[in-house]
Legacy VTK file of the C-alpha trace (Angstrom):
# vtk DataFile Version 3.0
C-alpha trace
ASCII
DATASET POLYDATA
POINTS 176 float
89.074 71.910 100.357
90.243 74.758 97.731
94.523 74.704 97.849
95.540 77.893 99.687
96.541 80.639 96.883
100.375 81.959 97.275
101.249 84.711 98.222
103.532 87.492 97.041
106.035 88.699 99.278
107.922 92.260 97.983
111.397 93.030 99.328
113.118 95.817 98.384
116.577 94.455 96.819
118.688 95.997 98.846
118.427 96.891 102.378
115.254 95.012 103.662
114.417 94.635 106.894
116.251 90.964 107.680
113.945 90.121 110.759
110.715 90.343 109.113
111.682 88.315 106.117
112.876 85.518 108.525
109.603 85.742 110.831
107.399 85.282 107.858
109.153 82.730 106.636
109.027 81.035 109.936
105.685 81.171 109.884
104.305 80.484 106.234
107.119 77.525 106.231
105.215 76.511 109.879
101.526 77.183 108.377
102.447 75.634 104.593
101.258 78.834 103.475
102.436 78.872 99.992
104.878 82.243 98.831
106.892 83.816 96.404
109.483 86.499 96.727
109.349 88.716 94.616
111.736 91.828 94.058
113.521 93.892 90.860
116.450 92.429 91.062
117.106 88.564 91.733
119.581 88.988 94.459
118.323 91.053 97.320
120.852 91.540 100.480
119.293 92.905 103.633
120.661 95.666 106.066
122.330 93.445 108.489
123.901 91.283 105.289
121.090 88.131 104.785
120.618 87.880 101.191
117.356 86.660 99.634
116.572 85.038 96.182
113.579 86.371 94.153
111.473 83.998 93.192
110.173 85.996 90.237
111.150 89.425 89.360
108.293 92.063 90.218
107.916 93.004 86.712
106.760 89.739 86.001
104.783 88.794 88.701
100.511 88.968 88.000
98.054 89.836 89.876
96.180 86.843 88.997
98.233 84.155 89.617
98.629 85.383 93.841
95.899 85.427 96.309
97.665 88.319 97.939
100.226 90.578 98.392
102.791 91.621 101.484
105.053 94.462 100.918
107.847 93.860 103.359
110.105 97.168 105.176
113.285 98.049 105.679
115.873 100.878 105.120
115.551 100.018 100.741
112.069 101.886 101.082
112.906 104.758 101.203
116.833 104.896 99.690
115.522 103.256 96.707
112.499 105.743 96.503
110.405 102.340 96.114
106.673 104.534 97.297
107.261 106.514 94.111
108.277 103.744 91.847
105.259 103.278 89.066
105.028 99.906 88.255
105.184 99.066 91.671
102.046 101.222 93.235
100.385 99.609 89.780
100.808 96.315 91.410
99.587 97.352 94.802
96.515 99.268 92.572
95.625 96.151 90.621
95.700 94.130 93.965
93.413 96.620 95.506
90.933 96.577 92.417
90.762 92.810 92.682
89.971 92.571 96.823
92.840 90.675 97.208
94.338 91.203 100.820
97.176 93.524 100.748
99.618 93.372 103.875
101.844 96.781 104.321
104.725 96.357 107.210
106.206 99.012 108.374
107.631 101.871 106.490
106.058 99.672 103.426
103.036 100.955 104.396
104.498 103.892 102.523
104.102 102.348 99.281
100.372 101.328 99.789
99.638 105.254 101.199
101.552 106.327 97.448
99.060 104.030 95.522
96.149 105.823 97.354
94.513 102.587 98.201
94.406 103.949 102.337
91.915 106.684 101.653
89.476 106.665 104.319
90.827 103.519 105.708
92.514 102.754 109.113
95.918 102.144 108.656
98.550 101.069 111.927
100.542 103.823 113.545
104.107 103.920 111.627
107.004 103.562 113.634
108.617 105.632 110.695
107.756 109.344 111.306
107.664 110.354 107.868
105.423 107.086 106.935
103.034 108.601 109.871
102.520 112.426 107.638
101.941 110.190 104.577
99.691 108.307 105.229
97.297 111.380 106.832
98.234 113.084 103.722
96.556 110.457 101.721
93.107 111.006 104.055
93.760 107.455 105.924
92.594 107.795 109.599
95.977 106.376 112.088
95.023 103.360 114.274
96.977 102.356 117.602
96.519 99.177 117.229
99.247 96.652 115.930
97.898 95.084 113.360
94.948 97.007 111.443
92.529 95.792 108.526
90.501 98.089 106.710
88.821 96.284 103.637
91.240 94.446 102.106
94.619 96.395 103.726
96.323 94.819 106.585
98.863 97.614 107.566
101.217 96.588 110.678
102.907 99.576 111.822
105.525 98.139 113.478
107.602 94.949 112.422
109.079 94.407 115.541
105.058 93.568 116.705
105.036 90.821 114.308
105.296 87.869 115.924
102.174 89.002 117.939
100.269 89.694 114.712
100.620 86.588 112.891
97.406 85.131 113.852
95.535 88.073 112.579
97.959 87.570 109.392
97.241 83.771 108.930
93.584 83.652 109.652
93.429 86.204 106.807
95.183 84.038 104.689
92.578 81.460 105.859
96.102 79.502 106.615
94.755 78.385 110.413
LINES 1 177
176 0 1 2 3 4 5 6 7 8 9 10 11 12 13 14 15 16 17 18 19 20 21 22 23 24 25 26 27 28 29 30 31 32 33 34 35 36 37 38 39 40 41 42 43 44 45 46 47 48 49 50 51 52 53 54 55 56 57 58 59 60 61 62 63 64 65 66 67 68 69 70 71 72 73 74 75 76 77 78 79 80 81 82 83 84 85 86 87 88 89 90 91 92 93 94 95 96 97 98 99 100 101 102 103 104 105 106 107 108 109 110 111 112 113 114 115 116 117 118 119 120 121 122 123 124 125 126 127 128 129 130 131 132 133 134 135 136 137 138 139 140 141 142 143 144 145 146 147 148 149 150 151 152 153 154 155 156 157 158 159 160 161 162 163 164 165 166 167 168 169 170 171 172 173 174 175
C-alpha cells in the first residue's frame, strides 16, 4: 500500500476559525491522515483565543512535497486581506496545475475564487455574503449542497456542516 501523502492545512495567523481547526484535527488525528499547518507567521491565535503552531511557514511550504491542500476560514480572511495576498493564490495556482485536491472552507473559499481556479466549477453556497458575489464574479456556478467537488476543488460552504462532510473529505484523501 502507497503511505498516504500529507496534507497542508492553511490558517490565517490570526483570527481563524477555532472550531474547524479542532474538527479536522479530530479527524485526521482519528483517520492517521498525515498534516502540516502551515501559516505566515509561526504563532497563529484564533478568534475565540486557541493558538496554533505552524508547522512550516507558507513561504516555505512546496507543492511537491503535499498531496493536497485545505485552506481553513475564519474572521483573518478577510482582515488580513489573505484572497489578495500573491504568494498565497500562487500556492493555491500551483496546487491546481498539479490536480492535487484543493479543500476551500468557508469564507476560504475566497482565496481559491481570487486564484481563479473556480471558473466554471461548482463551488458550495458561502455562508459569507460577500464570498457568495465572488465567487459568481469569477464565473463559478453556486451549489446547495454542503460539501461540493468540482475537479480537483472541494469547497464546503459552511464550516459549521463539517462534521457531516468529513466522509466526503476523507474518502478524497483516500484516508477511509
Amino acid at each position: 500500500m502507497v503511505p498516504m501523502q500529507s496534507t497542508l492545512v492553511f490558517l490565517p495567523y490570526k483570527d481563524f476559525k477555532d472550531e474547524t481547526l479542532s474538527t479536522i484535527r479530530l479527524f485526521f488525528d482519528r483517520w492517521k491522515v498525515p498534516y502540516s499547518i502551515t501559516s505566515y507567521k509561526a504563532l497563529c491565535t484564533g478568534y475565540h483565543g486557541a493558538t496554533c503552531k505552524a508547522d512550516i511557514l507558507t513561504g516555505k511550504a512546496s507543492v511537491q512535497d503535499f498531496g493536497s491542500l485545505m485552506l481553513l476560514d475564519g474572521k483573518g480572511i478577510d482582515s488580513l486581506l489573505l484572497y489578495e495576498y500573491r504568494p498565497l493564490l500562487d500556492m493555491v495556482i500551483l496546487f491546481s496545475k498539479a490536480s492535487k485536491p484543493i479543500f476551500a472552507i468557508g469564507n476560504a473559499i475566497k482565496i481559491a475564487a481570487r486564484a481563479n481556479i473556480v471558473k466554471g466549477k461548482q463551488v458550495s453556497l458561502p455562508s459569507d455574503e460577500n464570498a457568495k458575489v465572488l465567487v459568481q464574479q469569477f464565473m463559478a456556478t453556486l451549489s446547495a449542497k454542503p460539501l461540493e467537488k468540482s475537479d480537483n476543488l472541494y469547497t464546503i460552504g459552511n464550516s459549521d456542516m463539517l462534521s457531516e462532510v468529513i466522509d466526503g473529505i476523507l474518502d478524497a484523501l483516500d484516508a477511509k
